[in-house]
Structures are given as C-alpha cells and as structure tokens.
PARORO-812818 format. One record per atom (N, C-alpha, C, O, CB): residue number from 1; atom name; x, y, z. Coordinates in nm, 4 decimals, always signed. Each point is the difference from the previous one (the first is absolute). Glycine has a CB too. Layout:
N
{site NUM "CA" {X Y Z}} ...
//
This chain:
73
{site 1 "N" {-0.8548 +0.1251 +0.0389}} {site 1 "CA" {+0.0695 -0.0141 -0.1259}} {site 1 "C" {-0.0616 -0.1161 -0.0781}} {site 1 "O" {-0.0406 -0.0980 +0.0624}} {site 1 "CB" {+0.2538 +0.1920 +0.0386}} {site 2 "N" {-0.2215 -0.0891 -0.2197}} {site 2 "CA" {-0.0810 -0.0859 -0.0849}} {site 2 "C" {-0.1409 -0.0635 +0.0691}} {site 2 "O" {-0.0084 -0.1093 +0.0560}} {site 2 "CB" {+0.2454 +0.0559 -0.1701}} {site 3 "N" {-0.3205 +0.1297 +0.0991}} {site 3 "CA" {-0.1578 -0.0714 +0.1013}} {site 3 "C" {-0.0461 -0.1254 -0.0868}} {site 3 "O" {-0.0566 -0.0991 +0.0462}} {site 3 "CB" {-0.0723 +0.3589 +0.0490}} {site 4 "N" {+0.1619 -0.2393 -0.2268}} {site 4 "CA" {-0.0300 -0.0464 -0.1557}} {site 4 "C" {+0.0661 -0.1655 +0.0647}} {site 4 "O" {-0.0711 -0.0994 +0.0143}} {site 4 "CB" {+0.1199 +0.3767 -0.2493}} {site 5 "N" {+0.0747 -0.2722 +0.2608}} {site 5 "CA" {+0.0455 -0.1324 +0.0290}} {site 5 "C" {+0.0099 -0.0423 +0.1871}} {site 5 "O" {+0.0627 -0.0949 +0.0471}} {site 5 "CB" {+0.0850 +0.1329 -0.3153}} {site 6 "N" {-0.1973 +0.0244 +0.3153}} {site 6 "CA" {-0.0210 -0.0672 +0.1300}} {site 6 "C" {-0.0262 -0.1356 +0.0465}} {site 6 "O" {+0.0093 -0.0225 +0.1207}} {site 6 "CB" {-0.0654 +0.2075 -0.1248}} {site 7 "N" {+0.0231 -0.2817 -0.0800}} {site 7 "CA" {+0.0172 -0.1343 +0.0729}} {site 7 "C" {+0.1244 -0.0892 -0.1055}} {site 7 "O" {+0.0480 -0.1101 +0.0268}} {site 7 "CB" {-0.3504 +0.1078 +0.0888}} {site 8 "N" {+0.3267 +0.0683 -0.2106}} {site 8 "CA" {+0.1218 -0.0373 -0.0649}} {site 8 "C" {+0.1396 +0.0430 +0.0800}} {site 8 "O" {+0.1079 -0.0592 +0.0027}} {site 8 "CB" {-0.2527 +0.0812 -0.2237}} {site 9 "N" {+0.1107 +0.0826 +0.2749}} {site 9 "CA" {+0.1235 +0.0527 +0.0908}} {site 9 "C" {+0.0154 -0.0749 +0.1013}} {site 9 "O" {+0.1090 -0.0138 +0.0553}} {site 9 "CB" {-0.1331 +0.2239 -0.1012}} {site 10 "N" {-0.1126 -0.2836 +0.0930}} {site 10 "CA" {+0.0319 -0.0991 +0.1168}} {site 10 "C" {+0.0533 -0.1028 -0.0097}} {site 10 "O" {+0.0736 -0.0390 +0.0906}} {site 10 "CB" {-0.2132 +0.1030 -0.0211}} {site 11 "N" {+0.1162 -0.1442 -0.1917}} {site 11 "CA" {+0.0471 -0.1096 -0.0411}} {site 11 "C" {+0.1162 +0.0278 -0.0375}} {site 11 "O" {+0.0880 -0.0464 +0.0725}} {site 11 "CB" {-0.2710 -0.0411 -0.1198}} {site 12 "N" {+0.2163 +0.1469 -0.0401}} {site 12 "CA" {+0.1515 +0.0470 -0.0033}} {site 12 "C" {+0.0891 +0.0243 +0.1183}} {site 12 "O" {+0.1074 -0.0601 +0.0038}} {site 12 "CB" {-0.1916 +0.1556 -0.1849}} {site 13 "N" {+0.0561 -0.0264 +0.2632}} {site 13 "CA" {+0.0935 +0.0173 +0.1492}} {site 13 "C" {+0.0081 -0.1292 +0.0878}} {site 13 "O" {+0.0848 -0.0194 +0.0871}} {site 13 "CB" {-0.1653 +0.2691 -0.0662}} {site 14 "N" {-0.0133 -0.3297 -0.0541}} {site 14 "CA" {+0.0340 -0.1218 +0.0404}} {site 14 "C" {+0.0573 -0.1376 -0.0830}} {site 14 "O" {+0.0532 -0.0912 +0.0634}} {site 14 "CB" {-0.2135 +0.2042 +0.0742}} {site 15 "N" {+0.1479 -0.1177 -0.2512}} {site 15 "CA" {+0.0493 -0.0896 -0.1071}} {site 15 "C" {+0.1499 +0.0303 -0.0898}} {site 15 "O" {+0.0659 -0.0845 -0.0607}} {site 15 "CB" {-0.3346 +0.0546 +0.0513}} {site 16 "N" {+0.2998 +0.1880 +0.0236}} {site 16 "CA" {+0.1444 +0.0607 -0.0472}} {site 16 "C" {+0.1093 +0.0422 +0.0870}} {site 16 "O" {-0.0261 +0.0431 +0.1123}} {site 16 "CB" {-0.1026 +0.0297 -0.2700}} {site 17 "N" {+0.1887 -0.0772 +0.1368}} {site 17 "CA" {+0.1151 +0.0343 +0.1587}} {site 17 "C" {+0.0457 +0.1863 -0.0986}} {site 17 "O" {+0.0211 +0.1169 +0.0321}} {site 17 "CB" {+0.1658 -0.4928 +0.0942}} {site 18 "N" {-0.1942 +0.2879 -0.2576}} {site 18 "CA" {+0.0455 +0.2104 -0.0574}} {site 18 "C" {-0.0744 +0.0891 +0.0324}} {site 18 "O" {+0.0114 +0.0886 +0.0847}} {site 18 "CB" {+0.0596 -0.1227 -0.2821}} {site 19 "N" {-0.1767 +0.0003 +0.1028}} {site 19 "CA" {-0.1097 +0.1007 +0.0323}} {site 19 "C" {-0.0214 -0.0347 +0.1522}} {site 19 "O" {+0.1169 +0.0194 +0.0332}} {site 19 "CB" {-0.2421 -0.0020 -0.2841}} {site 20 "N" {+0.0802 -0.0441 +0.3357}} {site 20 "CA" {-0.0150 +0.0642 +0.1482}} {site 20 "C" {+0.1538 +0.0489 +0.1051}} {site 20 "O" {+0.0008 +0.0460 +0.1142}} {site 20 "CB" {-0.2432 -0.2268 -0.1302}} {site 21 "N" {+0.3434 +0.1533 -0.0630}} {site 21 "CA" {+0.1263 +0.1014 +0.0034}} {site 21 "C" {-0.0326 +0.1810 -0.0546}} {site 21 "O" {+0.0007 +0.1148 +0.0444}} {site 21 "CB" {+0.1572 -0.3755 -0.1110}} {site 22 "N" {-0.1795 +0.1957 -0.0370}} {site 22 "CA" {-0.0819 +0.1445 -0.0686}} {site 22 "C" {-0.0466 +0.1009 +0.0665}} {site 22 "O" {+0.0348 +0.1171 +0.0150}} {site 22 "CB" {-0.1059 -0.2407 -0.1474}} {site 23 "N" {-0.0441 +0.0347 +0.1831}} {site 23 "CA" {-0.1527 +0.1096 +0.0494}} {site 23 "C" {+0.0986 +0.0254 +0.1507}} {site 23 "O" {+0.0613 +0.1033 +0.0269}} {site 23 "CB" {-0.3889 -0.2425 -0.1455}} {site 24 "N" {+0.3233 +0.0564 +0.1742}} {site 24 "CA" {+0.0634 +0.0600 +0.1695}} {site 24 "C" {+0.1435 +0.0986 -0.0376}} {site 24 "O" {+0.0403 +0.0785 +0.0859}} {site 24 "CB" {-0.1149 -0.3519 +0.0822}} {site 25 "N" {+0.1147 +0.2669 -0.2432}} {site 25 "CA" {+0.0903 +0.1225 -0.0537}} {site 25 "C" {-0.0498 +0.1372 -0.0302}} {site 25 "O" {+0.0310 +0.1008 +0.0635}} {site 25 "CB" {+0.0758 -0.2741 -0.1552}} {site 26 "N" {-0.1821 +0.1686 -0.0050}} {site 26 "CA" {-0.1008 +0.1251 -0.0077}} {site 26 "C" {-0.0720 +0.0348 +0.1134}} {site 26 "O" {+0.0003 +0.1161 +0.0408}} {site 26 "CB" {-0.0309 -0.1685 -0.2519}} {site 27 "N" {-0.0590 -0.0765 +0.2909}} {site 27 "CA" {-0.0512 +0.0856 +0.1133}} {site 27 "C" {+0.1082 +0.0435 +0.1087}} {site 27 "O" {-0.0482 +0.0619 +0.0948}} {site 27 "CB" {-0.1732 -0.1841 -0.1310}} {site 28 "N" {+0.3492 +0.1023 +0.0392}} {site 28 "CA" {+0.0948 +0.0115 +0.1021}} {site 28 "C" {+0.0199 +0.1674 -0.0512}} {site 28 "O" {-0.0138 +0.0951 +0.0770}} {site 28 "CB" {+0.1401 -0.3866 -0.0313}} {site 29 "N" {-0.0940 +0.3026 -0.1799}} {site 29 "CA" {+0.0219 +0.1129 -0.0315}} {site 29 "C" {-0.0661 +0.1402 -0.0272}} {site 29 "O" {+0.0337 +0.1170 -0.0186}} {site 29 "CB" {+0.0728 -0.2844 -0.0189}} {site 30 "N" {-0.2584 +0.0628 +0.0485}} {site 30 "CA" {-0.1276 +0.1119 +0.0268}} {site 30 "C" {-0.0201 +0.0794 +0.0787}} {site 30 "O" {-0.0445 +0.1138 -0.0151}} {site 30 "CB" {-0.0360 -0.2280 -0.0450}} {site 31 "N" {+0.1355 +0.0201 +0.2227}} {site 31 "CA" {+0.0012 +0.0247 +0.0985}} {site 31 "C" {+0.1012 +0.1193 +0.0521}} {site 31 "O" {-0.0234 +0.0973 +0.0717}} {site 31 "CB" {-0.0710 -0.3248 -0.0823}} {site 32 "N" {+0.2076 +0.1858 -0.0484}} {site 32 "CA" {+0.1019 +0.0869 +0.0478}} {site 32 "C" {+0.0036 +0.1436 -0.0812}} {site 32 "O" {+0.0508 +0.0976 +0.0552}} {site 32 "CB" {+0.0826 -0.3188 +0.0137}} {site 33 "N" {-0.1883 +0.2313 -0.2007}} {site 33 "CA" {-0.0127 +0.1125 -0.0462}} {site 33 "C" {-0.1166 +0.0989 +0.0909}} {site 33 "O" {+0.0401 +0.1107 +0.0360}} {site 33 "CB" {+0.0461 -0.2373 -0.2715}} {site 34 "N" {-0.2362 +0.0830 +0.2731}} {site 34 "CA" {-0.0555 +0.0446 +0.0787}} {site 34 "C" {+0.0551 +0.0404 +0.1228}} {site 34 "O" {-0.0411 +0.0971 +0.0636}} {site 34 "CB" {-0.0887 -0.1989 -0.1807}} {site 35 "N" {+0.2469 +0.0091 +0.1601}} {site 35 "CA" {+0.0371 +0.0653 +0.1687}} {site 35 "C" {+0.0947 +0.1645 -0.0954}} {site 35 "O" {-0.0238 +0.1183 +0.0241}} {site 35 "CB" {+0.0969 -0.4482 +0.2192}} {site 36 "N" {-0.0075 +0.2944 -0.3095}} {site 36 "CA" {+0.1063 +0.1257 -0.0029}} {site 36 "C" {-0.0786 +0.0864 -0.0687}} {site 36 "O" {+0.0570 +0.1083 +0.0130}} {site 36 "CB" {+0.1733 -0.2140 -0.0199}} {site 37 "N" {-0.3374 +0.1231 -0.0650}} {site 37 "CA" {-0.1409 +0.0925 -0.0150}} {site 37 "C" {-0.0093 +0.0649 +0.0948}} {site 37 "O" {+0.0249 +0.1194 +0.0165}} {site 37 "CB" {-0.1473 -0.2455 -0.1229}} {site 38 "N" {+0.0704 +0.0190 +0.2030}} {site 38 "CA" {-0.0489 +0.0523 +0.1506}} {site 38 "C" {+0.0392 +0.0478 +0.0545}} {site 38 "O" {-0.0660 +0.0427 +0.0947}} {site 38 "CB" {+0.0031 -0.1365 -0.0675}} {site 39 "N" {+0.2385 +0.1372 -0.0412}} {site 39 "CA" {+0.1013 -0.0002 +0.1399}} {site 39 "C" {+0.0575 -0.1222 +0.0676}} {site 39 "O" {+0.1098 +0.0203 +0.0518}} {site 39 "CB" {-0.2405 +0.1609 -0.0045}} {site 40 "N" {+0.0865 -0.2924 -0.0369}} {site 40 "CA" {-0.0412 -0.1093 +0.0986}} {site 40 "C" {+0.1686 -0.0506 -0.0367}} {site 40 "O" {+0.0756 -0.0170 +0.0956}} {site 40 "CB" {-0.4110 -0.0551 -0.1026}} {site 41 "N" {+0.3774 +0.0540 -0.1101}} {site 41 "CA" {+0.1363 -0.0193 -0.0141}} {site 41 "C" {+0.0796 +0.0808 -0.0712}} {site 41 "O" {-0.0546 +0.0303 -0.1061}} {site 41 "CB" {-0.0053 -0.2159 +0.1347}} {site 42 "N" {+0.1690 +0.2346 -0.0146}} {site 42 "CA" {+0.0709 +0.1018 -0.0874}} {site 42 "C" {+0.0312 -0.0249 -0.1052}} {site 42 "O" {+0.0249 -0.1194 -0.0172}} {site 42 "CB" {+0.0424 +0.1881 +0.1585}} {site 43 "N" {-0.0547 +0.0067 -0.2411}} {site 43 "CA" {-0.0150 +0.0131 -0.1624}} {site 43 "C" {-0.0078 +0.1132 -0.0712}} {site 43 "O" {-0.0862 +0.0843 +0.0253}} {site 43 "CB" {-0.0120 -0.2524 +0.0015}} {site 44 "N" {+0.1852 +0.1827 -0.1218}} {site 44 "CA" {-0.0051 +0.0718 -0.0703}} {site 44 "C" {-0.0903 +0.0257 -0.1270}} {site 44 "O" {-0.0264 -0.1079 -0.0530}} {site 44 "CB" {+0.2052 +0.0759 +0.1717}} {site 45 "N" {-0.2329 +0.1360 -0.1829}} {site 45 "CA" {-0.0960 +0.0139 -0.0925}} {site 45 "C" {+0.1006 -0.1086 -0.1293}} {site 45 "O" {-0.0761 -0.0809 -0.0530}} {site 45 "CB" {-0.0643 +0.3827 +0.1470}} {site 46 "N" {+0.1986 -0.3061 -0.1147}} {site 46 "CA" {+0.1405 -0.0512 -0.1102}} {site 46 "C" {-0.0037 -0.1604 +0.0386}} {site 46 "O" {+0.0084 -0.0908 -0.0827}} {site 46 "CB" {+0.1917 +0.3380 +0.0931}} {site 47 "N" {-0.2120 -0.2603 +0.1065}} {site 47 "CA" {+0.0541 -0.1911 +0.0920}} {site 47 "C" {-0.2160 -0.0347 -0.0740}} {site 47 "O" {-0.0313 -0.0776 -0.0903}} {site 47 "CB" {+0.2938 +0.1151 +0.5081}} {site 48 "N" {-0.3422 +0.0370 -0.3496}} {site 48 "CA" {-0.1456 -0.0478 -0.0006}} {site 48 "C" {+0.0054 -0.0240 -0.1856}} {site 48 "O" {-0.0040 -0.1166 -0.0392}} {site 48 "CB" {-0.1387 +0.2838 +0.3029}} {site 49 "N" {+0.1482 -0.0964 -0.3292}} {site 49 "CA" {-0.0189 +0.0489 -0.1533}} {site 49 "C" {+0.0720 -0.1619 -0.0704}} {site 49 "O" {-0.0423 -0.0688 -0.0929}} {site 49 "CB" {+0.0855 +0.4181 +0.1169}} {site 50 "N" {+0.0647 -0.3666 +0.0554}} {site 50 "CA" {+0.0806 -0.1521 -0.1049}} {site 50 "C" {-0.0814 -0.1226 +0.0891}} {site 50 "O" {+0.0018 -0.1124 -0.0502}} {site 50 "CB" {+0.3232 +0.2070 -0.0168}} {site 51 "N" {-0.3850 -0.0786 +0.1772}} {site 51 "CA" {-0.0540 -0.0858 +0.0452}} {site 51 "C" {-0.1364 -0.0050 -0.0459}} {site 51 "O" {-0.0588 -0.1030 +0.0328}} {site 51 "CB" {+0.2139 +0.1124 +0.1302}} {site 52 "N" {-0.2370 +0.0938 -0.2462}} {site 52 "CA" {-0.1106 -0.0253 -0.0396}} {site 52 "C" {+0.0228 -0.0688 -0.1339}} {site 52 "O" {-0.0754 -0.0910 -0.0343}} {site 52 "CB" {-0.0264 +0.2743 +0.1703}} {site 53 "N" {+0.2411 -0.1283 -0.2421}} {site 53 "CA" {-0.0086 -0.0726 -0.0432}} {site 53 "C" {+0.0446 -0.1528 -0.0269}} {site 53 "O" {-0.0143 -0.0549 -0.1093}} {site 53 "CB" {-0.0322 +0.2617 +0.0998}} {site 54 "N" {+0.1096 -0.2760 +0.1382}} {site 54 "CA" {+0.0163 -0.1051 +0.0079}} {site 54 "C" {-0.1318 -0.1029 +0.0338}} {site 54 "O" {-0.0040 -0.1225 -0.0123}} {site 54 "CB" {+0.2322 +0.2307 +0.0552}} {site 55 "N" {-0.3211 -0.0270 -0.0020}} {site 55 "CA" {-0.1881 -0.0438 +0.0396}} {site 55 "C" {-0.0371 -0.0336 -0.1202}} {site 55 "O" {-0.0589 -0.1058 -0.0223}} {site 55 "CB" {-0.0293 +0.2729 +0.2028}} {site 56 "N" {+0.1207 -0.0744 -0.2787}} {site 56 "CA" {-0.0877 -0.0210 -0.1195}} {site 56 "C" {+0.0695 -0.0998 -0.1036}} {site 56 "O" {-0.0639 -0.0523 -0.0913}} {site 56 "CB" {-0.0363 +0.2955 +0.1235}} {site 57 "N" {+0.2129 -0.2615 -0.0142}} {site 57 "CA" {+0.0778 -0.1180 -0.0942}} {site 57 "C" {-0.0192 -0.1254 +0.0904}} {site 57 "O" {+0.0424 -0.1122 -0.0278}} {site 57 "CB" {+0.1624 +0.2688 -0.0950}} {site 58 "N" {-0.2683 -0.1255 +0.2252}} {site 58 "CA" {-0.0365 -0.1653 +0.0814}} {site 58 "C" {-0.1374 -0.0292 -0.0238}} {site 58 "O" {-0.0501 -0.1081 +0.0309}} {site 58 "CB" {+0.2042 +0.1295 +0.1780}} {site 59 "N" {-0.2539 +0.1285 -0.2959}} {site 59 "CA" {-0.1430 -0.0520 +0.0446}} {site 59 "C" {+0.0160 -0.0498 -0.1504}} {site 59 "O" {-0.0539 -0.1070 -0.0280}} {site 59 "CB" {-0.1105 +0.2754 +0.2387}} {site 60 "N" {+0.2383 -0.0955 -0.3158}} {site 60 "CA" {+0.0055 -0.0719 -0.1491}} {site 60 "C" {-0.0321 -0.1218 -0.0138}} {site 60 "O" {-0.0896 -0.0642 -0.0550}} {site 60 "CB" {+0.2422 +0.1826 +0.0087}} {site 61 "N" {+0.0194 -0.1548 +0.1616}} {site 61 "CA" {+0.0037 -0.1553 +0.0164}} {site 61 "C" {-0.1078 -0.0863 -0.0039}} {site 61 "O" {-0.0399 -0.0811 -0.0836}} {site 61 "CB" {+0.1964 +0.1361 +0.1984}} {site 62 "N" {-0.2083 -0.0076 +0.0318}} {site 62 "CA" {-0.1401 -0.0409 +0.0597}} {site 62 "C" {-0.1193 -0.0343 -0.1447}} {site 62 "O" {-0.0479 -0.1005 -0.0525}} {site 62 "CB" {+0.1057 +0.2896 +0.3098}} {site 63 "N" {-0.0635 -0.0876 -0.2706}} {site 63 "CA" {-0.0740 +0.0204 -0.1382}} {site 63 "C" {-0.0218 -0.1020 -0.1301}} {site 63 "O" {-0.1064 -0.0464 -0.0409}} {site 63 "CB" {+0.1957 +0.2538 +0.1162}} {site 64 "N" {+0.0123 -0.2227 -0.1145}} {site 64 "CA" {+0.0484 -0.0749 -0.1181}} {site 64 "C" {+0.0076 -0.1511 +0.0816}} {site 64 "O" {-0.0030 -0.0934 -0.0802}} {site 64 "CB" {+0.1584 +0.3120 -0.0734}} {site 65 "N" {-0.1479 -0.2526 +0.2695}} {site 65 "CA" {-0.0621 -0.1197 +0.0053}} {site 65 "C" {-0.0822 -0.0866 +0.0065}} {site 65 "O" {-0.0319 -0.1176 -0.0176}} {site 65 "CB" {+0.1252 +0.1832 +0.0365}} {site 66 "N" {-0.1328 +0.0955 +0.0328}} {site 66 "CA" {-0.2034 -0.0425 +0.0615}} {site 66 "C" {-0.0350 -0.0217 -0.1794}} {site 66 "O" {+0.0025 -0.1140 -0.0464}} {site 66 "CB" {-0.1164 +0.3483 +0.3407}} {site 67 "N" {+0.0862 -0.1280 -0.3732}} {site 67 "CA" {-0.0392 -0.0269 -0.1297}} {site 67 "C" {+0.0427 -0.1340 -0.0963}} {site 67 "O" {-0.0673 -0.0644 -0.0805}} {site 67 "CB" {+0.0655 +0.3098 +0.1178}} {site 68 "N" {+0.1305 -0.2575 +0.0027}} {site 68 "CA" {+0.0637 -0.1354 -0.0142}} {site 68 "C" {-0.1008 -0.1163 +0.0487}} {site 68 "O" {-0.0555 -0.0597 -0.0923}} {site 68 "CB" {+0.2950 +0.1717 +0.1319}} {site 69 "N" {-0.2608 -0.1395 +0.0482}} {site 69 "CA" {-0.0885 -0.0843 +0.1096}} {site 69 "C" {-0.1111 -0.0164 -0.0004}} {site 69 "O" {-0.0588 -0.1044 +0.0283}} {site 69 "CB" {+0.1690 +0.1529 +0.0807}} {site 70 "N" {-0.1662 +0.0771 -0.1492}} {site 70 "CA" {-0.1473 -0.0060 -0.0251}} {site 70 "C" {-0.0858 -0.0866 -0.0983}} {site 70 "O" {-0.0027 -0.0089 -0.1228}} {site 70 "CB" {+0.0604 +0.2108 +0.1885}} {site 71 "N" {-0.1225 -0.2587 +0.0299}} {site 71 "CA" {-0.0583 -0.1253 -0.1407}} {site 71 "C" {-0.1226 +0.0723 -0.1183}} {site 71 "O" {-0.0853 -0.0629 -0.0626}} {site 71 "CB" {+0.0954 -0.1801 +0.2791}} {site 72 "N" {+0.0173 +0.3984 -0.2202}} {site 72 "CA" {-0.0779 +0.0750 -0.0855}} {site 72 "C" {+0.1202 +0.0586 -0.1012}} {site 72 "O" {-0.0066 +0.0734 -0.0986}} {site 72 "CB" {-0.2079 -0.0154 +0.2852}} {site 73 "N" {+0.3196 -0.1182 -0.1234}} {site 73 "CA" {+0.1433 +0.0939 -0.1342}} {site 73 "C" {-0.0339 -0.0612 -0.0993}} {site 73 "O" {+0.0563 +0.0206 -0.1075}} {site 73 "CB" {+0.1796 +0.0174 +0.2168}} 
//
C-alpha cells in the first residue's frame, strides 16, 4: 500500500500513535477479510462487503496523511 510513501510510512508508524493506530487497523482488517475469502474464518458475503468498506475509509485516512506529511505536498 502506498510504495510512493514507504519510508514516510515508517517514520510515521513510529513518530504518530494515530496514524500507526490507523495502518495496524487496516492491516488487521486486511487480514481478516482474506481469512473469510478463504474460508479460514466465517463470513458472510454482506459481513466481508462492510468490512471492505471499512479498509477503504482507513486507507483514505492513511492517505490524506501521508499527502499531508509529505515534504512534496
């Protein structure tokens, strides 16, 4: 996710307590959408669908800070 900001994401997960609340949220939820994909945890097509879009209002987040942050904004 964002290759563009990869060492901004580092510094950020270590210098913000939000944003790296953030990101380990999304990847928590990355994760768990892939298991109930998989089978691996149970889920409904309806439970996966509000959880993707709870991914994408966290990568926004994500998003709009990194651009925020970026010493090229």
């Amino acid at each position: 996710m964002f290759p563009e900001y990869r060492d901004l994401i580092s510094q950020l997960k270590a210098s913000d307590h939000h944003f790296g609340r953030l990101f380990e949220q999304h990847n928590t939820l990355d994760q768990r959408i892939k298991n109930m994909e998989s089978r691996v945890e149970t889920g409904t097509h309806e439970q996966i669908e509000i959880l993707k879009k709870e991914k994408l209002h966290l990568k926004d987040q994500l998003h709009a800070i990194l651009r925020k942050s970026s010493p090229a904004a």
